[in-house]
N, C-alpha and C positions, 0 to 999 in steps of 0.2 A: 824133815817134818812132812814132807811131798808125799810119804810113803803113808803118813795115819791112816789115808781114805782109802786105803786098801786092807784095814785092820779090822778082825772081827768084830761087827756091830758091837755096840752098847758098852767097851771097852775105849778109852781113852790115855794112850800111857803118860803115867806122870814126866814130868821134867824135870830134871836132877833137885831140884827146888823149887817144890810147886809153891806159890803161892796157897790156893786153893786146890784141895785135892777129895773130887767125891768118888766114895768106893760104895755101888753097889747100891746106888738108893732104892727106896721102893717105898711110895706113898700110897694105900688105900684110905677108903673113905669107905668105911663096913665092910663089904664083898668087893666092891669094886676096888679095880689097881691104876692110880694115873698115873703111874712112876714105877716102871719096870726092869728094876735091877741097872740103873743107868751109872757110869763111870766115867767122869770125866778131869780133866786137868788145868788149873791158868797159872800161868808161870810171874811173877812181880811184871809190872809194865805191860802186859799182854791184853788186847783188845781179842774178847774169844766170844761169838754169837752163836744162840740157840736159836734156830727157824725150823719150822712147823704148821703145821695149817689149825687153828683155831679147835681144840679140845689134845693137842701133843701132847701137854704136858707138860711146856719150856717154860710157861709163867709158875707153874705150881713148883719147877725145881726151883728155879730164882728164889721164893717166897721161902721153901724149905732150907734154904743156906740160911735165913733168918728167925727162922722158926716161928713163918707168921701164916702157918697152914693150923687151922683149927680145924678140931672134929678129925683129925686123919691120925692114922698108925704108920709111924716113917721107922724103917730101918736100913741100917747100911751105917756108913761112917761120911761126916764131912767135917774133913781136916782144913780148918784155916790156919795158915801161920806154925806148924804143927798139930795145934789143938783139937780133939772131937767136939765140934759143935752138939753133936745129937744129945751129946751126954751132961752137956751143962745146966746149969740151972736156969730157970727162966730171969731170975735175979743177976747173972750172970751174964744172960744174952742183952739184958737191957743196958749193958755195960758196952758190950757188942756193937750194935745196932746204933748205927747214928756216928760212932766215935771211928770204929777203926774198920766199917761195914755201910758204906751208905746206900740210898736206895732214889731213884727216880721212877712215878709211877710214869702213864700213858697218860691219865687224864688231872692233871694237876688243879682244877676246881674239886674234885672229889676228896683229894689227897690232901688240899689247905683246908685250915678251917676256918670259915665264912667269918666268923665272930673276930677274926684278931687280926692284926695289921702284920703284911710281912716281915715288919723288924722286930715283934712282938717273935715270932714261929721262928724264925732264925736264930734271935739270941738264946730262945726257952730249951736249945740245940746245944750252944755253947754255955749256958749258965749251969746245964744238967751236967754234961760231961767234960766240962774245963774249970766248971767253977770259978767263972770270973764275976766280978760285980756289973750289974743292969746296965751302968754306965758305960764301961767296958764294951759290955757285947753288943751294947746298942753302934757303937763307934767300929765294930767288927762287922756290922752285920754290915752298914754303910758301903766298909770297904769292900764286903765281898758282891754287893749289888753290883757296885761297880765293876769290878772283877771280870761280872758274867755281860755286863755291857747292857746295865737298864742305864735311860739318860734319866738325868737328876734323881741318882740316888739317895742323895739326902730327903728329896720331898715323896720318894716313892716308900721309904723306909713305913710312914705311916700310912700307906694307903690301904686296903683292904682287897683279898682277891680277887672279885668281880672290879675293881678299878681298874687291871691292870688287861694288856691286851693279849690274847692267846699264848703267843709268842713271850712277852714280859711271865708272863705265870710259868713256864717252862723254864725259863733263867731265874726266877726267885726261889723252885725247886731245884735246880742245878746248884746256887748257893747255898742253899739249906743242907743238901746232901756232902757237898763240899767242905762246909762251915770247921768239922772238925778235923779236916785231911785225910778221909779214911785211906785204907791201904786196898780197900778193893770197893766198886762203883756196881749194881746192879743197877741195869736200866730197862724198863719194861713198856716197849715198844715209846717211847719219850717223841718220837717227831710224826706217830702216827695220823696226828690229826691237822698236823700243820704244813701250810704253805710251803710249797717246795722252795724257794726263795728264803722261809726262813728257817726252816729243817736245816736248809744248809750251810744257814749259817748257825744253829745248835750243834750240828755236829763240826763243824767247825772250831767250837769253842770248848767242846770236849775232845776235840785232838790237841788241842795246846794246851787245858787246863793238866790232861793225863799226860803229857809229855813234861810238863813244870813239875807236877806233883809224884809223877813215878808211879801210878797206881791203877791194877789193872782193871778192866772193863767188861765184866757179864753182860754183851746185849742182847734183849728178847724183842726179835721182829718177824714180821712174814715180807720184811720189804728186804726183794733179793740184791737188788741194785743196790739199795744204799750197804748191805753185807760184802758186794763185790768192793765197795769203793773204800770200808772202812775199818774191817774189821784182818786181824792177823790168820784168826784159824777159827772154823766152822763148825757146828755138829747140828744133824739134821735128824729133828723127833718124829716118827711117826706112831700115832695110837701109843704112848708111855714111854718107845723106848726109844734110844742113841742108835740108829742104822747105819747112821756114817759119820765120821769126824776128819778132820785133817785140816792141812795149808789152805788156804780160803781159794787162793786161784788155781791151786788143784781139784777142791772140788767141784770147783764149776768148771775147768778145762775137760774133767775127765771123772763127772760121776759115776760110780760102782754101783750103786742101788737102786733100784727100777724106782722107788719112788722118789728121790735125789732126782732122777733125769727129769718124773713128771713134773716136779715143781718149777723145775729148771726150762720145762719146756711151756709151763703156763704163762709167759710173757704175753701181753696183748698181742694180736698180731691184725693184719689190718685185712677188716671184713666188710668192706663198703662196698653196693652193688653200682655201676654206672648208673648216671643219674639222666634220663633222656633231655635231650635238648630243650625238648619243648613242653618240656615239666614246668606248669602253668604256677604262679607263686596264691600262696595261700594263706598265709600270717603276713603282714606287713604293721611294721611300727614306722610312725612316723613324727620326731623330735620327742618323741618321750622323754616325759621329764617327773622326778619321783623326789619330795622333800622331806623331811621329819623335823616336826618340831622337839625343840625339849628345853628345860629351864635353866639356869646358868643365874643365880642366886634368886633370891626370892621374888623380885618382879620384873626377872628379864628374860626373855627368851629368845631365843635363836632359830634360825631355819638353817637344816643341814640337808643337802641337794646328794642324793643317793643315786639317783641315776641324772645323766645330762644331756636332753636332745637325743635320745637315743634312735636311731634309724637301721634298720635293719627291714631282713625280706628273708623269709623260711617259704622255698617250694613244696609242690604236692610230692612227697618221698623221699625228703631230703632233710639227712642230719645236720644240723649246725648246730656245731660246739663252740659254749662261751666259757672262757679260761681267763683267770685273773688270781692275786690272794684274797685272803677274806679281807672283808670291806673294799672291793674293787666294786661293789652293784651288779654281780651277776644275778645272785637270787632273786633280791628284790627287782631286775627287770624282769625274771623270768614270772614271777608273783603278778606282776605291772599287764603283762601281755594275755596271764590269763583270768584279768581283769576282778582279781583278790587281790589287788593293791591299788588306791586311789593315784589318779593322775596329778600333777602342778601343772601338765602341759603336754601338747600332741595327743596323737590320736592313733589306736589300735583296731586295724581290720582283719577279719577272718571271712575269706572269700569273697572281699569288698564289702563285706559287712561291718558296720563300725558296732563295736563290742566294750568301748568302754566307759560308754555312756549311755548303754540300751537300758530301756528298762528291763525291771527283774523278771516277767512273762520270758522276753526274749535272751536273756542274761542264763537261763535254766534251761530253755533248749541249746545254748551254744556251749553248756555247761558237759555236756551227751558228748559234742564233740571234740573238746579240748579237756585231756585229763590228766593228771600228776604221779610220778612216783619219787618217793622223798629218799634221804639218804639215809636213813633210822627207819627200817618196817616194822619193828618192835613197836616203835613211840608211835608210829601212826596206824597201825593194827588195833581195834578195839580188844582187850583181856577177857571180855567178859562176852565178845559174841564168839559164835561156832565161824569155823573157814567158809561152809556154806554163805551162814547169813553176811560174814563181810565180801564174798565176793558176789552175791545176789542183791545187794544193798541198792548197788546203781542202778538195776535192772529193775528194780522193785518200785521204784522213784519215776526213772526215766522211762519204762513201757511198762505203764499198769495193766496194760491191755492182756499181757501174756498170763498164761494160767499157771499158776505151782508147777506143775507138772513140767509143762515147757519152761520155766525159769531153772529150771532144777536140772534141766539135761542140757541147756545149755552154760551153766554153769560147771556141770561136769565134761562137757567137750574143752572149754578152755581151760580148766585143772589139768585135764588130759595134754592140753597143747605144751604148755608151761612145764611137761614132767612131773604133775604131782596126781598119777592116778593109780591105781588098783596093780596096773599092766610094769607098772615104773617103781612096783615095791612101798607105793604108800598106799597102805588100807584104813579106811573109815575116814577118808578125808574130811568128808562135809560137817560130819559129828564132834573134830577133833577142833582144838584150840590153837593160839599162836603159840603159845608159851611151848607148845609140842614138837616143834619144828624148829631145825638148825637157823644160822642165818642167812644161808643161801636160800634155803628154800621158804624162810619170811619174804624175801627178797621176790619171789616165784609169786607168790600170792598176791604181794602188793600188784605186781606186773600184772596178772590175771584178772585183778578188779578195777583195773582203768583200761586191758584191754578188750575186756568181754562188753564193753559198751559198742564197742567198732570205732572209736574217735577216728579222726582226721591226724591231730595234734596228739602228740607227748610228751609236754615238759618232765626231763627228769634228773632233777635235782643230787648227785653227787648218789648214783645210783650202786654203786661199787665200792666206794670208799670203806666202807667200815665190814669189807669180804675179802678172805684169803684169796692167792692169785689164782689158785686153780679153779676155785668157785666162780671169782670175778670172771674168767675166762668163760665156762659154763653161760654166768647171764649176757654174757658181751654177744655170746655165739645165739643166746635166745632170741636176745633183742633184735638182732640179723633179719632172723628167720622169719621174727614175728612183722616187720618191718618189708618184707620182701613178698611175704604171702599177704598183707591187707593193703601195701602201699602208704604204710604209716609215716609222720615229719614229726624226728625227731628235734626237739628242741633240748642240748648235752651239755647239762652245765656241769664242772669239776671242774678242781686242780688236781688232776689226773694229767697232766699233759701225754701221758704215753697212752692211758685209757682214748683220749680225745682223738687223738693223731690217727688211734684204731678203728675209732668209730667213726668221724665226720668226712663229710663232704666240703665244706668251709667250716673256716673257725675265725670267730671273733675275739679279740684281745681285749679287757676291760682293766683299766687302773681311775680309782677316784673317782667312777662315776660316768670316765667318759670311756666309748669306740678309741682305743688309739690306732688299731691295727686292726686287716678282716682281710681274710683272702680263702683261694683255693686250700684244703689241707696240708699237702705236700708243699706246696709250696712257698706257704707261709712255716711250714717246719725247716725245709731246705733254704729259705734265705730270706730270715724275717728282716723288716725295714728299721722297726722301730727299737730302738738301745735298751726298753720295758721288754718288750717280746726276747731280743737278745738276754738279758738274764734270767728271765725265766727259764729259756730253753737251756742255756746253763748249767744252772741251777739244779735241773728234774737232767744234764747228762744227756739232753738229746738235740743239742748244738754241735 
């Protein structure tokens, strides 16, 4: 099997009994082709991953095994089980789909539907295609809650999707997809947006569900590590087609394909400048404390403590990354510090200036120098203004003083700086919209309009997370540059643990709200104290 990766791109040879056998797909969508002549093979039992960088074409194959590509012209053949999928009926595939074909999206609030209770959507699974009574499938669905490892399945059966917590909604989608035992699993990137801690413990629970159940595994990621740690054999898409396939740790011992090595070589790698001794501190929190109320029946309420005493110190050029899972309080202290989150307690200085009880006169100039980029530039990009006006927006606000003219060239010097000019192959910047631009380069923009102010401070919020790694790599090497030539402190929050390890100078540990762990970066990667820090490092593989 060592040998596939050296087989003509876009060629995949079957297994004496493939499971799943695709000859030759090719999906347009009018003139365009996102699916170029691709052939691939998964044998019963087989864990086989499609990666690619964001527009390959690995999620549109997935979708095309179930014929859930509308608007497009697919030809070629795909043999499940013998059968041609392409040539079935649609009445046919819904027989398909669900029973002996399951599917896990990425984002499983999108995927459930809001209105109905998870044991509602699981059984309307097995009532369709088993045909059993409500009773039945309610008592099924229980068991397979349990199965996937939600606690108290019995009272979660009727909860509803936004009840349940990130991680719980990815296992009520793994038993839903499961519910009828299909004979083959698409998963489409399924642990991208979660906690490294509990990604692995989802993939975890997909190696021993797939080992019970015998049934192989289409997965769709751009996360190469968790490919290295869990899949049997690989195929790597660039722009439509299959350039390389084979044994998984032959592809990555010894890729054939110039773009195979670059993705392979797009691992974070660690870009932190010396940070001078007598780098003067600049942010300082001191016992920061952050509560939320909420109600808990009708006339009682609660106070829930989101961050706790929190202490900390960001010097003048200096990254500190804070790492934890979701609901650890990273965000919300980072919200806390740049005083768009009220305090319970302690106090937030910026060059010994307390900031988070100033008034709003002085709240708006300290605004100039502490500024954000979020992990969604889509969602915090306006749709409806020009690039110009969103990155001339702060300049417009914070120096009215300057004339059009000059707002407008230097708005086009830092487009320039970020890679998004005239020189750099994008034409008509200022005129064009977000919706125009990849997501590396939404990502470029948002950076551009909180660094064209000159801040001090950068909180930036899970900056990479939702970019392929060669892109992530790209803004990792930006932020460097941008950080070395103004003297910027960054403040690095993700669960990116390998992102963070590449970017900081210390890093702090958060679980529940509190500091459990803070040290130098390597050092706290080389020999963390605390038994949290320990599985996490684990967990992300860099223990």
């Amino acid at each position: 099997m060592a040998a596939d990766a050296r087989l003509e791109p876009g060629r995949d040879p079957a297994p004496a009994a493939p499971l799943l056998d695709v000859r030759h797909l090719t999906v347009r969508f009018g003139a365009s082709v996102v699916v170029n002549d691709v052939s691939l093979s998964i044998a019963p039992g087989e864990k086989f991953a499609l990666v690619g960088e964001s527009g390959s074409g690995k999620s549109i194959t997935a979708l095309s095994v179930l014929r859930l590509v509308d608007a497009a012209t697919t030809s070629g053949e795909i043999r499940f089980e013998g059968e041609d999928l392409v040539r079935k009926s649609e009445r046919q595939m819904r027989a398909i789909r669900g029973s002996r074909i399951g599917m896990i999206f990425q984002e499983p609030m999108t995927a459930l539907n809001p209105l109905y209770t998870i044991g509602n959507q699981i059984a309307e699974v097995l009532e369709l295609h088993e045909a059993i009574r409500p009773n039945a499938a309610r008592t099924r669905a229980i068991e397979l809650l349990a199965r996937t490892g939600i606690p108290e399945p019995a009272k979660r059966v009727d909860v509803y999707p936004h009840q349940l917590s990130g991680g719980q909604r990815q296992r009520a989608m793994i038993a839903m997809a499961l519910a009828c035992r299909p004979r083959l699993l698409l998963c489409d990137e399924p642990t991208t947006a979660l906690d490294v801690t509990i990604q692995a413990q989802i993939l975890a629970l997909l190696d021993e569900l797939q080992a019970e159940m015998g049934m192989a595994l289409l997965f769709i990621t751009h996360d190469l590590n968790l490919v290295r740690r869990f899949t049997h054999r690989v195929g790597v898409m660039e722009r439509g087609r299959l350039v390389e396939s084979g044994a998984t740790d032959e592809v990555f011992a010894r890729p054939q394909h110039s773009y195979t090595q670059r993705l392979l070589a797009s691992r974070p790698v660690r870009v932190v400048q010396p940070l001078p001794e007598d780098a003067p501190p600049l942010l300082q929190a001191e016992a920061v404390g952050v509560t939320f109320a909420f109600s808990e029946g009708l006339f009682r309420k609660r106070q829930f403590a989101a961050v706790k005493a929190a202490t900390l110190t960001l010097r003048r050029g200096e990254t500190l990354g804070i790492v934890g899972e979701s609901g650890s309080g990273k965000t919300t202290l980072g919200m806390a510090l740049l005083a768009l989150q009220p305090l319970a307690g302690g106090a937030v200085r910026l060059a010994g200036e307390r900031i988070d009880n100033a008034p709003r006169e002085a709240l708006r100039r300290m605004r100039r120098r502490m500024q954000v980029v979020f992990q969604d530039p889509f969602a915090s990009l306006s749709p409806r203004m020009t690039i110009g006006q969103i990155v001339g927006e702060g300049l417009a606000l914070h120096r009215p003083e300057l004339a059009p003219a000059e707002r407008e060239r230097l708005v086009l010097e830092m487009l320039d700086e970020v890679g998004l000019a005239e020189r750099h192959g994008v034409a008509g910047v200022l005129q064009r919209y977000p919706h125009e631009f990849s997501g590396g380069q939404r990502q470029r923009i948002a950076i551009a309009r909180a660094v064209v102010l000159r801040p001090e401070v950068l909180v930036l919020d899970e900056p990479t997370s939702a970019l392929d790694v060669s892109v992530q790599q790209q803004v990792l090497a930006l932020l460097a540059t941008l950080q070395k030539h103004y003297a910027l402190s960054y403040l690095f929050i993700s669960h990116d643990l390998a992102v963070v390890r590449a970017m900081s100078h210390r890093v702090i540990v958060m679980k529940d709200g509190d500091l459990v762990e803070e040290g130098e970066a390597e050092a706290l990667f080389a020999a963390p104290r605390q038994s949290y820090t320990k599985e996490l490092l684990a967990a992300a593989h860099l223990a």
